[in-house]
N, C-alpha and C positions, 0 to 999 in steps of 0.2 A: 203538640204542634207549636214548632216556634216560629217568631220572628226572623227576618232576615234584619241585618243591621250591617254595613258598607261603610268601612270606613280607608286610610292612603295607606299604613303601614300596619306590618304584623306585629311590631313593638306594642303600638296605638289598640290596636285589635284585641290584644292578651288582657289590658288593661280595662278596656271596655267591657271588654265578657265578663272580667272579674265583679264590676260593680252593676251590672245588668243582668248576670243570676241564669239559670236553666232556662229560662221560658224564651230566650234569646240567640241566634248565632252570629257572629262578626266574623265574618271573612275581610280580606285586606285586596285592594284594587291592586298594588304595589304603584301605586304612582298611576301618572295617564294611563288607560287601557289602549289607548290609541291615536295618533298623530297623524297629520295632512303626507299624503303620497309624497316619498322623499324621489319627487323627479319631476320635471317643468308641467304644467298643465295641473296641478292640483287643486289654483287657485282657477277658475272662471270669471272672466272679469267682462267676456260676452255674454255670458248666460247667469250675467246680476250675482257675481263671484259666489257662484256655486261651489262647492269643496267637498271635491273626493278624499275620503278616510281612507287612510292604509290598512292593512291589518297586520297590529304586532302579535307574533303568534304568543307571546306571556299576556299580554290582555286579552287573546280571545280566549287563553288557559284559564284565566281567573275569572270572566264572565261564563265563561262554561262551568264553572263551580259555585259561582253565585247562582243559575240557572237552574239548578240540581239542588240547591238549596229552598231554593222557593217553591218547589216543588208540593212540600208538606205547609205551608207557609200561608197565612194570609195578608200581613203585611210588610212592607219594604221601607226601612227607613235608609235612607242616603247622608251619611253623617261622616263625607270629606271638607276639606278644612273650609275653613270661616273666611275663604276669599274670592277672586275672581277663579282662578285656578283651581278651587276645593270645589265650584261652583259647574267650573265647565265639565270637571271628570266625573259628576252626576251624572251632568246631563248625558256624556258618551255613556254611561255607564247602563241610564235607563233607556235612550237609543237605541243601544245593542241590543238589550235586554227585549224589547217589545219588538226587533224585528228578526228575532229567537222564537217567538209568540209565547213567551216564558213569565208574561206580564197580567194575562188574560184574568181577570177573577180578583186582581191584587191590587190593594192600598201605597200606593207612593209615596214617601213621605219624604221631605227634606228637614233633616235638623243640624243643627250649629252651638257648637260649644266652643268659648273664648279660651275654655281651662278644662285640663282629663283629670277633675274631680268627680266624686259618686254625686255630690251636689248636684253640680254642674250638669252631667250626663244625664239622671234622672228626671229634671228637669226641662232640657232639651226633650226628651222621650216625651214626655207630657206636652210639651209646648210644638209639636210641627208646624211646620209650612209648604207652602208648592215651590216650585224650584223658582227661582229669580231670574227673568227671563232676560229683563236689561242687564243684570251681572254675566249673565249667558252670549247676548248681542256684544257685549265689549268684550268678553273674550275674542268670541268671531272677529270683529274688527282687528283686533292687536294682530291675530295670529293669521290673518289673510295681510297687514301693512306690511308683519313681519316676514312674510313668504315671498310677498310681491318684491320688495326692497331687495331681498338676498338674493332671491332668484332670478329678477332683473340684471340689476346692478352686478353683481359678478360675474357670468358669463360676459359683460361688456367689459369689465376690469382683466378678462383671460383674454379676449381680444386685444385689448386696445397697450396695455399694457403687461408683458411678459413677465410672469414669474410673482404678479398678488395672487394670491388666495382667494378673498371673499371681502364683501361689504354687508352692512348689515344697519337697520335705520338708526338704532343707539348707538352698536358699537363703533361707528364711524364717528360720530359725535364725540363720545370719550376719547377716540382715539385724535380726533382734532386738537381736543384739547388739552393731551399731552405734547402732542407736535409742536404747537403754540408757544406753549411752553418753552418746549427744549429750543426754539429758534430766538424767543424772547431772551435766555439765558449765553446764547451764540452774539446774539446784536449787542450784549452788556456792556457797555465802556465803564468801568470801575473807576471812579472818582477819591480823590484822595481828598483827607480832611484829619482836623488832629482836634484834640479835646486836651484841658490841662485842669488836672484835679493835685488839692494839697490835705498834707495832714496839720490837722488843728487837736489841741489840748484845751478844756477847760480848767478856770482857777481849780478843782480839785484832781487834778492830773488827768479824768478822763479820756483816753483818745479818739479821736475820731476824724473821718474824710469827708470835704466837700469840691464839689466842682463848681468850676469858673462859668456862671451865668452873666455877666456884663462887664466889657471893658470899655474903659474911656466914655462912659454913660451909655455905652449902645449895648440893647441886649444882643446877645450872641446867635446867631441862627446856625447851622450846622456848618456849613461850608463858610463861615466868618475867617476860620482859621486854617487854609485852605493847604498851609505848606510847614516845613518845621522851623525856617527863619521867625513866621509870625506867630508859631507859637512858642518859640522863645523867646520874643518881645517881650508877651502875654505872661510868661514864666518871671522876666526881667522886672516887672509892673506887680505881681503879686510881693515878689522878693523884698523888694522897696515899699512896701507897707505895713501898717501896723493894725490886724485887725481885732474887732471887736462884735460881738451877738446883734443885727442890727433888727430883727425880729422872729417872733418863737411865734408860728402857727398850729393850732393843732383843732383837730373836727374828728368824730366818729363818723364813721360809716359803714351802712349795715351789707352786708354780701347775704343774698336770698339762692336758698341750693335751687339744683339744677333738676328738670322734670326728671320724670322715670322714663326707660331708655323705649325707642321705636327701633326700628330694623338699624335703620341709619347709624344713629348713634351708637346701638351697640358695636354696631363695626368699628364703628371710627374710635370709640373706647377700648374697643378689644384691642385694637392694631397698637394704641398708645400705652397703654397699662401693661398690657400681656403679650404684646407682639405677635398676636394671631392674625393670620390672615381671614379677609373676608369670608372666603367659602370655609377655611375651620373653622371659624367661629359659629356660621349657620350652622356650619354641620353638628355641631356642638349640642346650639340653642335648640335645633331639631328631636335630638337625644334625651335632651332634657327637656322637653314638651311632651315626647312619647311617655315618657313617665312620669308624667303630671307632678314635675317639679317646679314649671312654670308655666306662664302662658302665650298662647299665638304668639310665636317669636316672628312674623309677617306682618307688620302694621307702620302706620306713619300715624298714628293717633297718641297721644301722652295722658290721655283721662284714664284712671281707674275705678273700678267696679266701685259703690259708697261701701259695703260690707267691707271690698280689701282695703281703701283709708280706715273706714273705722277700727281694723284689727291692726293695721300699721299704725295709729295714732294711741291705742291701748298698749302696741310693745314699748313702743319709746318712751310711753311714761314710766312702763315697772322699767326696764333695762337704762333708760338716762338720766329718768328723774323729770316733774312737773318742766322745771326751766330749760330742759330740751323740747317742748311739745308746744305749737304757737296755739293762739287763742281758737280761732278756726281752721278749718280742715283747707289745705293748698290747691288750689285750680289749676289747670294750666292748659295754653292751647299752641298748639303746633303754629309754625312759622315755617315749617316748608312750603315751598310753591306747589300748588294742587294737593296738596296735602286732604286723605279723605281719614275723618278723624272715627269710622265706624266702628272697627274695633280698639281692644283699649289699650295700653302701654306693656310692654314687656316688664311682667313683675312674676314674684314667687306668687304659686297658690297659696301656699300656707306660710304665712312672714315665722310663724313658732317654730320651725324645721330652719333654724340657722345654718350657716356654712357648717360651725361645727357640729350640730349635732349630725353632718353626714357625713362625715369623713369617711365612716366605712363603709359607704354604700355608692358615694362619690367619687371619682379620683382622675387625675389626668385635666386634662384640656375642661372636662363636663366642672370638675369640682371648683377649677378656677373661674368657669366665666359665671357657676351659678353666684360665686361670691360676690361677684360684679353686679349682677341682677340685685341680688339681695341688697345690698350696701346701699345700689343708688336708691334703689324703691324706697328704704326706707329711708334713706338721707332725703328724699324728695317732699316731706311729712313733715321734718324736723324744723326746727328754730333758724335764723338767720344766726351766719355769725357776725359779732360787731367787733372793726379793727380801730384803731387809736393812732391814725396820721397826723404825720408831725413833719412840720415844715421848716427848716431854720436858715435865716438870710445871713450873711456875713459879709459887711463891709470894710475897707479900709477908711482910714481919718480924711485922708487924699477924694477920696472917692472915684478913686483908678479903676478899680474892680472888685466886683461882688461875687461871693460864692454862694450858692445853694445845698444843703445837706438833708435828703429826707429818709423818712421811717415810717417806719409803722409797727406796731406792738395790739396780737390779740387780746380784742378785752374780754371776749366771749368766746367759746371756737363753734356754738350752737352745732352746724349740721356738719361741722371742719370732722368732727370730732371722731365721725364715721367716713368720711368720702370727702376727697377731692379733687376736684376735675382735672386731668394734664392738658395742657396747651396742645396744640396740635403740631408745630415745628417744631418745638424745642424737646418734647416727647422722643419724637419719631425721631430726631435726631441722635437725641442721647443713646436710644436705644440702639441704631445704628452703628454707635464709634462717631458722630460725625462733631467738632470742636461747636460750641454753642457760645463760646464765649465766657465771662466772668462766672463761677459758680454764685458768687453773693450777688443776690437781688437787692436794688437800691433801697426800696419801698419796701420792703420786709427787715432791714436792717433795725435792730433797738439803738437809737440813740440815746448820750447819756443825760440828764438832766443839764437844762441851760434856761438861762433870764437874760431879758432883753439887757445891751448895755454890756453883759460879759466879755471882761478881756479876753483874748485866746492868746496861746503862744501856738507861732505857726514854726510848723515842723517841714518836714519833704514836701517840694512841689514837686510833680511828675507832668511833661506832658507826652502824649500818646497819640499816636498814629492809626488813622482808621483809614479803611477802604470801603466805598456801597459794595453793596454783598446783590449778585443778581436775585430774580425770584427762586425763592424752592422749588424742586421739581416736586411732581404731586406724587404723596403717598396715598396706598389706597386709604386712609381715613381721610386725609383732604380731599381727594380727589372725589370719593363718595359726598365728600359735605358742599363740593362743587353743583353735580352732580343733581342733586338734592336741589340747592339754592334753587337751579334753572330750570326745577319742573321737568327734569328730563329722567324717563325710565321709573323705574317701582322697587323698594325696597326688594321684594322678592328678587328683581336681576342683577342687581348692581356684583354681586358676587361672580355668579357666572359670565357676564359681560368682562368682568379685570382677566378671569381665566382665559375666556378665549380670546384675549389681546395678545396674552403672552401664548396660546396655542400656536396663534398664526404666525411668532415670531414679529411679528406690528414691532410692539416692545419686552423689555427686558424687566426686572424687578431687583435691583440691587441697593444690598443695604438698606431696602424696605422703601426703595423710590423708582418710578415708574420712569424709563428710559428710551424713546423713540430711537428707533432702528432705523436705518435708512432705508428699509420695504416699506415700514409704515408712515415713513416721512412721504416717500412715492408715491401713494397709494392717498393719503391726504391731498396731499398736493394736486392729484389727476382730481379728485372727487370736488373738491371744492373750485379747480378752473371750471370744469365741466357739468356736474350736480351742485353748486354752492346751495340753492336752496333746500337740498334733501340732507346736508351736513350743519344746515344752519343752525344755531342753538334754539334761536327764537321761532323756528317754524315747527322743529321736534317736539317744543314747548308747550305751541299750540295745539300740536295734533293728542296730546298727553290731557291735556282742556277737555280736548270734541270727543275724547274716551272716558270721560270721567263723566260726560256730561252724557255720554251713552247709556253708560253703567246707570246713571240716576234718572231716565226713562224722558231726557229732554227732547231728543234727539235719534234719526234712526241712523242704525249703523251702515245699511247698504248706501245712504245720501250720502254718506261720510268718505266710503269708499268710494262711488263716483267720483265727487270732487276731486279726490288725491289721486284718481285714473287717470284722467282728462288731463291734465296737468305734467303728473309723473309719464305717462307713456309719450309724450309730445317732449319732453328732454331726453326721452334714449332716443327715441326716434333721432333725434337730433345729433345723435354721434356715429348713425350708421354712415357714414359721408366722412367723418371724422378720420385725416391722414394720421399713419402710424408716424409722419415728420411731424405734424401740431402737437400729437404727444412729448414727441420728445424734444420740441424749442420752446415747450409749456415748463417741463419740467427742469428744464436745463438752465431757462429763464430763473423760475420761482426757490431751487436748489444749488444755483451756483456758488451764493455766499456760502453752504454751508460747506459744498463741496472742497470748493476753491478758495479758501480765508485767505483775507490777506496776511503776509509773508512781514510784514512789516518794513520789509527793507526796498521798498520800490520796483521788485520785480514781478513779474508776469507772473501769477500761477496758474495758470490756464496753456501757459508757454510747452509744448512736447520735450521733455528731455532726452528726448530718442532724437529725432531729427533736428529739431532747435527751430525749425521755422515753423512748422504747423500749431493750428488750437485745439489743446483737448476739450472735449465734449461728450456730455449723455448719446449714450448708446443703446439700443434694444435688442436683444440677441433671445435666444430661443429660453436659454436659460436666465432671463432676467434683464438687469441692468448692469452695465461698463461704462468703466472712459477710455473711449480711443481717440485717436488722432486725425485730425480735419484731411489730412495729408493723404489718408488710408486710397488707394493702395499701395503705393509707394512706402508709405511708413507705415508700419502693422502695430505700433507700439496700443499694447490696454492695461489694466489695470483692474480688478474692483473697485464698484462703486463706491464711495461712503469717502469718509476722514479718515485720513492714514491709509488709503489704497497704496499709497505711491509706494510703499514700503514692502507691497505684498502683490506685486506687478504679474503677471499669468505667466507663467513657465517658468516666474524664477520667485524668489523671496521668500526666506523662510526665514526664523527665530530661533536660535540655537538655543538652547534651554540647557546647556554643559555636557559633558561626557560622560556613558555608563560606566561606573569602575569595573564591573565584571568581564566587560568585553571590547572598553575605548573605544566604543565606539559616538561618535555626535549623538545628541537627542533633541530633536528639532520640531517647531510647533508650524503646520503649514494649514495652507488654506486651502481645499480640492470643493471639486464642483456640488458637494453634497455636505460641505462646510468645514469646520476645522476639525485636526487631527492630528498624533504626536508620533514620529518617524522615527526609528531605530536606525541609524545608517543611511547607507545610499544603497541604488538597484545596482547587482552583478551579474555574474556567468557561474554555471557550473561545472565542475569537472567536464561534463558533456558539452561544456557551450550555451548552455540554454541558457535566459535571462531568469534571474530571480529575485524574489518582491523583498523589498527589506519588512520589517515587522511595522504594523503599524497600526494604530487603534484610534474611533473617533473622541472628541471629548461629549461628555453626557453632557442634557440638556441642561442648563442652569447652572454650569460650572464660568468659573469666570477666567477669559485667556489670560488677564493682566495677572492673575493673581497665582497662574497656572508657575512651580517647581520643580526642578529637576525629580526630587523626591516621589511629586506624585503624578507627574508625567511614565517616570519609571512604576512605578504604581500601576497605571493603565495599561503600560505594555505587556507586564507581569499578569494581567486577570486570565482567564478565570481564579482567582485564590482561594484556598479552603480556608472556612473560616471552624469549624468544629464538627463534630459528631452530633448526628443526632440522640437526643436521647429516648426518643419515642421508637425510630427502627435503627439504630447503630450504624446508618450510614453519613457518608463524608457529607456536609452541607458546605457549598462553595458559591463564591459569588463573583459574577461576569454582568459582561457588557453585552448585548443582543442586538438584535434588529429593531427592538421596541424600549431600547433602554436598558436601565441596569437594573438584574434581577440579582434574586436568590435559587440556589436550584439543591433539591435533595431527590436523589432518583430521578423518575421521571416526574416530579411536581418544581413546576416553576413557579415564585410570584415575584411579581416588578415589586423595584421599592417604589416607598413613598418619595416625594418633592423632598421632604427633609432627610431623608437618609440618605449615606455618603458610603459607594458603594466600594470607597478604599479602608473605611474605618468600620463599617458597620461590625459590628457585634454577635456572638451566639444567642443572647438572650432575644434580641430583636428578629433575629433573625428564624427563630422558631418557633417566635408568634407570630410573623409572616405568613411561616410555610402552615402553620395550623391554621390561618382565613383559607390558606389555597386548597388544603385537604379537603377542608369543608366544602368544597366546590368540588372534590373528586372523589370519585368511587372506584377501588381497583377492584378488578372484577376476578381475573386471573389471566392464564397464559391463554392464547387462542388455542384451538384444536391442531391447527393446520402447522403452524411457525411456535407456537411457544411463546410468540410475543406477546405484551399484556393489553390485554383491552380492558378500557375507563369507559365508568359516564361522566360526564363534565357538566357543569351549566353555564352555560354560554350567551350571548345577548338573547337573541331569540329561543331560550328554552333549552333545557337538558337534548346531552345527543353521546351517543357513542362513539368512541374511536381507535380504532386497531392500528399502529403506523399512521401511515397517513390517506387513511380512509377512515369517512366520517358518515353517520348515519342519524337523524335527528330522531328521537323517540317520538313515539304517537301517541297525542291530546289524549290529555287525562293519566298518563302513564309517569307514577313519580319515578327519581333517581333512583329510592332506595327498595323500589320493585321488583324491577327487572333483576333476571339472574343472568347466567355469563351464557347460558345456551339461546337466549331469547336475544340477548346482545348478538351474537353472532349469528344469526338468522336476519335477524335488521341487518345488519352490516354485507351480510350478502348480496341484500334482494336492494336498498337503500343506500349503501353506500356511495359515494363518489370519491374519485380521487382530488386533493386538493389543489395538485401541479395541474394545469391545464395542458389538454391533451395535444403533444407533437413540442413543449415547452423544453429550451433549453437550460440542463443542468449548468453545473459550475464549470463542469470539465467542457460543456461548449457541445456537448452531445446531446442530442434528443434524445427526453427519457420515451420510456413505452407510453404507447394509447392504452387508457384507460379501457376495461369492458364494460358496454352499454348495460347498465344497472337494468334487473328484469323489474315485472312489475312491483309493488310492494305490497306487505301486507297489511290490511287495515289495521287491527289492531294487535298487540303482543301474544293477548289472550288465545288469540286462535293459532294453539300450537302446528294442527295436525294441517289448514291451508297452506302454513309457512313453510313446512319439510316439503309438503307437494312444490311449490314454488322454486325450494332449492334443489331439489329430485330434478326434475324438467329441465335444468341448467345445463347437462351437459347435450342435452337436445336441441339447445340451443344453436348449437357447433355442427349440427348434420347439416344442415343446408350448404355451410363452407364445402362441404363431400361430394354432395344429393341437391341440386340447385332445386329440384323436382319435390326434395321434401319440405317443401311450406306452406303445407296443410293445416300441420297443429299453432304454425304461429296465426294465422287467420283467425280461429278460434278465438284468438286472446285479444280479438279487434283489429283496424287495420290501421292504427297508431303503434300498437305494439307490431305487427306485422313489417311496417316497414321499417321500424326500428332495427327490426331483424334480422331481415334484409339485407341492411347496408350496415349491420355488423360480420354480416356473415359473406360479404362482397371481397371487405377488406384485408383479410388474412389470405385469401385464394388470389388476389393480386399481389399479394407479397409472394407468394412461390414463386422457387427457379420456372422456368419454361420447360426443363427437362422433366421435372416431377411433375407439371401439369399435364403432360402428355400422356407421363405413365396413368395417370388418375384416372382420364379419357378414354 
């Protein structure tokens, strides 16, 4: 008789059995077992926000297997992750569980481990607890603000405004605060300013440069020298003197490393060191927690375990030596806003298991960020390092002007010597392509030996022209360390909140910088005329406070939700009255500069170039937003919305992209109602007359127009392309573009690529290890009986399911993929199947395909072969009533849901007959 033990993944699971032995079983929840009803009404906010659970049928699979487990069993330990989230899928978990009545008789246990060590786990097992019930009420809260928000708020964003998507209480926020941005970056007036630096020699020839900090006794402030007349003055005034050392400064200063990494920071180091994006990096950190490489990679706390400094503080002396190791062990405390410091810093379990010694066990995206982990944890332990700044003044005799020259030289490199932080701009830039400016850093430079009083012989004066540079747009590592600053959202979403910015098309991600769209410009703009306080930073802030202070039992959660009821339902209330015209002279108002920039040359941008006297203006049309003309209807003149519409006007504008060699003809990049796409030609006639489509394909998601080539325009037109053979079944493997993106395709198995593969260059290698995830997801089963076609099982969102063509059958709870055989497939598929086209739905050719037949009943479960053939036996009995209106006897039998089902399948084929043949019938 064993234990049950619940833990989120089957990685996690494998690992846990391992050090937990026979007398134990870990089954894996797979993530939530279950989610609030995805349809309005789920929250109650009459009935003191009551919350209807949906049922995902892979969570009720997996509670049905936990249930069956505990069967032999006397106690239950609940041992999902060490958070709010690890916290709430307990509680669904023991929920379900006890209204299964699968609980009766049995010991509940909740345990928590920071690290999937045999320590660790052991330990937990011995140490339980009851579930945490405030950790439990601020789940509920989040996940009822986060229901109410979305499910509010965007049905009135699908009214009021044509063609947004969705609102959502953070994402709205982030999403402000890129818009902010990009408009801060639009408003820039670049200011001009110049700087004049010379080169100097000391008596023993050394050379070296300093810059002009004071002319004519005044020190210099940036804009002093505002033009190149006055810095040729200022060049004029250097030329004309004679200098000499006029003082030598110099002070050590200690630099103290930086703590061991939280959610946050790993991101935003990920993003600048290694260029990962937020969700690879979790996904990563994820991977490597599963395999007790490291720990809760979920945390805003920077304290470590005393056992993990004390074995970090023992490497660094054997591995750097005493003078890398400070006197006592380093503290440190988080400085995020709401910051809860309960669990502990992202570190390795074992600091002895270096990057290298896994090399073979490690590899890809897991073996780079563990080195990350590793480096800082322990750089976090180590010695300060101390640098040796050196300041030197330089005067003329005159006392015209003074130059400044500074350095710095390591004296130490203490914790330099393992890790060093990257800047957050200048990182993400480099990495980008994007120009940062001078590689030599001033303050890092070795100067060479000087005494006060030393002549210098002055060599090149230069001076140089600068412009203010707007702000950066935010990368996801600033943008997360914003984020953060303002107490807004939890380490756990910041990842998925950047993804579904760029889902909903809000913004873009280029060159590793976040880009407002002009949907999500729109969509800002409405939210914050109309919601300002639900987009506020400072109100998200607060409500992040009154959750925190749920979670730690100050506070009850339903008073919390009141409050933000009372309040929030009294501002939609307030926009049902709200004209579709205050929308759009709200937005038309708040988006004109961007829309409409000045020209510079004093004329009108706003002026119609169709008729010359009317004003364009925001428009709302079914599909979105336009600029048409005030003049309308008289002048039909529009455009798309945004900067640079004018260029890409509705029914004409396109971008030639050069000529195919093969066939001369244009290849052209336009812009149609479901987005951009690259055109082979123009539309003709055929021999017959008829009109014919030129070739044309869209561009994939994330590709960039500016940077789009004739090359690989012709590229797109050219897909599907075979990319090789498989070597596993010796068929052609090719890759196209679909309905859902750019896949790969071998036979009948598809899979999408990934965000980073490039579905004009990808590869054979990549390409079949793709299709080996997708097989893993399919079972071919063989030909069907009937057609020869092949029928699969798949796994699908909801659960494994069968499918012949395009008829799909879900297999029945408890029933794995690799059970069923291809005769029990097609008996589901008979009696279970549906067609996917909805019934009377028009094909491509513009014809209705066939009505589907009313699926008979189904059978419970696979096992019972001999009800399932009666089931399919009975089928064609189904069809006498169509003959015998008098025979619907035997469907009565089968209930009077399947009766009338039967009915009025058997109605409709006898109202399709001629009249002729219904007589004969008669």
């Amino acid at each position: 008789m064993s234990d049950v033990v619940v833990v989120e993944s089957p990685a996690k699971a494998k690992t846990i059995e391992k050090y937990l032995g026979r007398d134990f079983t870990v089954l894996a929840s797979f993530g939530h077992v279950r989610d609030l009803e995805e349809k309005d009404g789920a929250v109650l906010p009459d009935q003191d926000f009551a919350m209807v659970w949906g049922k995902d049928p892979r969570g009720e699979q997996q509670v049905a297997k936990i249930a069956g487990a505990l069967k032999g069993a006397k106690r239950l330990f609940l041992a999902t992750d060490p958070d709010r989230e690890g916290e709430a899928i307990s509680w669904h978990v023991k929920d379900m569980l006890a209204a299964r009545g699968a609980l009766r008789g049995k010991d509940v246990q909740r345990i928590t481990f920071n690290e999937i060590t045999k320590r660790a786990v052991q330990y937990a097992v011995a140490h339980p607890r009851e579930l945490d019930v405030p950790l439990i009420d601020a789940y509920l809260a989040r996940r009822a603000l986060d229901y109410l928000v979305g499910y509010t708020l965007s049905p009135v964003l699908w009214r009021k405004l044509p063609g947004s998507r969705s609102a959502g209480r953070v994402q709205s926020v982030a999403l402000r605060l890129i818009c902010e941005r990009e408009a801060e970056i639009e408003a820039f007036k670049p200011r001009e300013y110049w700087t004049v630096e010379a080169r100097f020699a000391t008596p023993a020839g050394a050379p070296f440069s300093a810059r002009l900090t004071h002319l004519d006794g005044k020190k210099l402030d940036q804009f002093d020298l505002p033009d190149e007349p006055s810095a040729q003055r200022a060049v004029a005034a250097i030329m004309a003197g004679r200098f000499s050392v006029a003082s030598v400064e110099k002070k050590r200063v200690r630099r103290n490393p930086p703590p061991p990494f939280m959610t946050s920071t790993l991101q935003m180091e990920a993003s600048r060191k290694l260029g990962m994006g937020a969700q690879a990096a979790m996904r990563a950190a994820q991977q490597l927690y599963e395999a007790g490489h490291i720990t809760y990679m979920r945390t805003d706390g920077v304290t470590m375990a005393r056992e993990a400094v004390a074995a970090i503080r023992d490497h660094v002396k054997s591995a750097f030596g005493g003078d890398y190791l400070p006197a006592a062990p380093r503290e440190y405390v988080s400085k995020a806003k709401n910051a809860q410091e309960a669990h502990e810093a992202i570190r390795p379990t074992d600091v002895t298991r270096t990057p290298e010694s896994l090399v073979g066990e490690l590899e890809g995206a897991q073996a780079r960020l563990y080195e990350l982990v590793w480096k800082r944890a322990v750089a976090s332990q180590m010695a300060n390092a101390e640098l040796d700044q050196t300041a030197i003044d330089i005067g003329d005799a005159a006392g015209r002007a003074r130059l400044r020259a500074t350095g710095s030289v390591v004296a130490f490199d203490g914790f330099l010597k393992l890790y060093r932080e990257d800047e957050d701009d200048r990182a993400a830039d480099a990495r980008a392509g994007i120009a940062t400016g001078s590689a030599e850093d001033e303050d890092s430079r070795i100067l060479p030996p000087m005494r006060d009083k030393d002549p210098l012989k002055r060599g090149e004066v230069t001076p140089s022209q600068h412009f203010t540079q707007p702000p950066p747009r935010y990368s996801e590592a600033t943008l997360v360390k914003r984020l953060e600053e303002l107490g807004i959202g939890r380490p756990s979403t910041y990842a998925s909140i950047l993804q579904r910015l760029q889902d909903l098309k809000y913004v873009t991600l280029e060159k590793r910088r976040f880009i407002a769209q002009d949907l999500g410009r729109m969509v800002t703009t409405f939210l914050v005329r109309f919601f300002e306080r639900y987009v506020n930073t400072g109100f998200t802030s607060a409500m992040e406070e009154q959750l925190d202070e749920i979670s730690e039992g100050h506070i009850e959660w339903r008073a919390v939700m009141r409050a933000f009821w009372e309040e929030f339902s009294k501002a939609v209330e307030a926009t049902k009255d709200l004209m579709i015209r205050d929308v759009i002279d709200a937005l038309d108002e708040d988006l004109g500069p961007h829309v409409f920039p000045d020209r510079g040359d004093g004329s009108d941008p706003r002026l119609c170039p169709k008729c010359g006297s009317g004003r364009l203006g925001l428009r709302l049309g079914k599909g979105g937003a336009f600029i048409g003309c005030s003049n309308y209807p008289e002048c039909r003149y529009t455009r798309p919305f945004g900067v640079g519409g004018e260029d890409q006007e509705k029914g004409g504008g396109e971008q030639e992209l050069g000529t195919d060699p093969a066939t001369g003809l244009p290849v052209t990049l336009r812009r149609g109602p479901y987005g951009l796409y690259v055109q082979l030609g123009e539309p003709g006639v055929d021999a017959k007359g008829k009109p014919t489509k030129p070739p044309r394909t869209s561009l994939p998601n994330g590709m960039n127009p500016e940077s789009l080539t004739l090359e690989r325009a012709l590229g797109l037109l050219s897909l599907p392309r075979p990319i090789g053979i498989d070597p596993e079944t010796g068929e052609e493997i090719t890759a196209g573009l679909g309905r859902f993106g750019p896949y790969v395709r071998c036979g009948s198995i598809f899979k999408s690529l990934d965000r980073d593969d490039d579905v004009l260059t990808i590869g054979i290698n990549r390409a079949v290890a793709l299709l080996a995830d997708a097989r893993s997801r399919v079972r071919e089963l063989g030909g069907h009986p009937k057609d020869g076609q092949p029928v699969a099982i798949k796994k699908g969102r909801f659960g494994p399911y069968a499918q012949h063509g395009k008829t799909i059958a879900n297999l029945p709870r408890g029933v794995e993929m690799e059970a069923i055989t291809l005769a029990e497939a097609v008996t589901l598929l008979a009696e279970k199947g549906k067609v996917l086209a909805p019934r009377g739905a028009k094909g491509r050719n513009g014809k209705a395909r066939p009505a589907a037949a009313a699926p008979a009943t189904p059978a419970k479960t696979v096992a019972k072969k001999a009800p399932a053939k009666k089931a399919a036996a009975r089928k064609p009995a189904a069809k006498a009533p169509a003959r015998k209106p008098a025979a619907a006897k035997p469907a009565k039998a089968a209930g009077p849901k399947a009766a009338a089902s039967k009915a009025s399948v058997a109605k409709k084929p006898a109202a399709k007959k001629p009249a002729a043949k219904a007589k004969a019938k008669r």
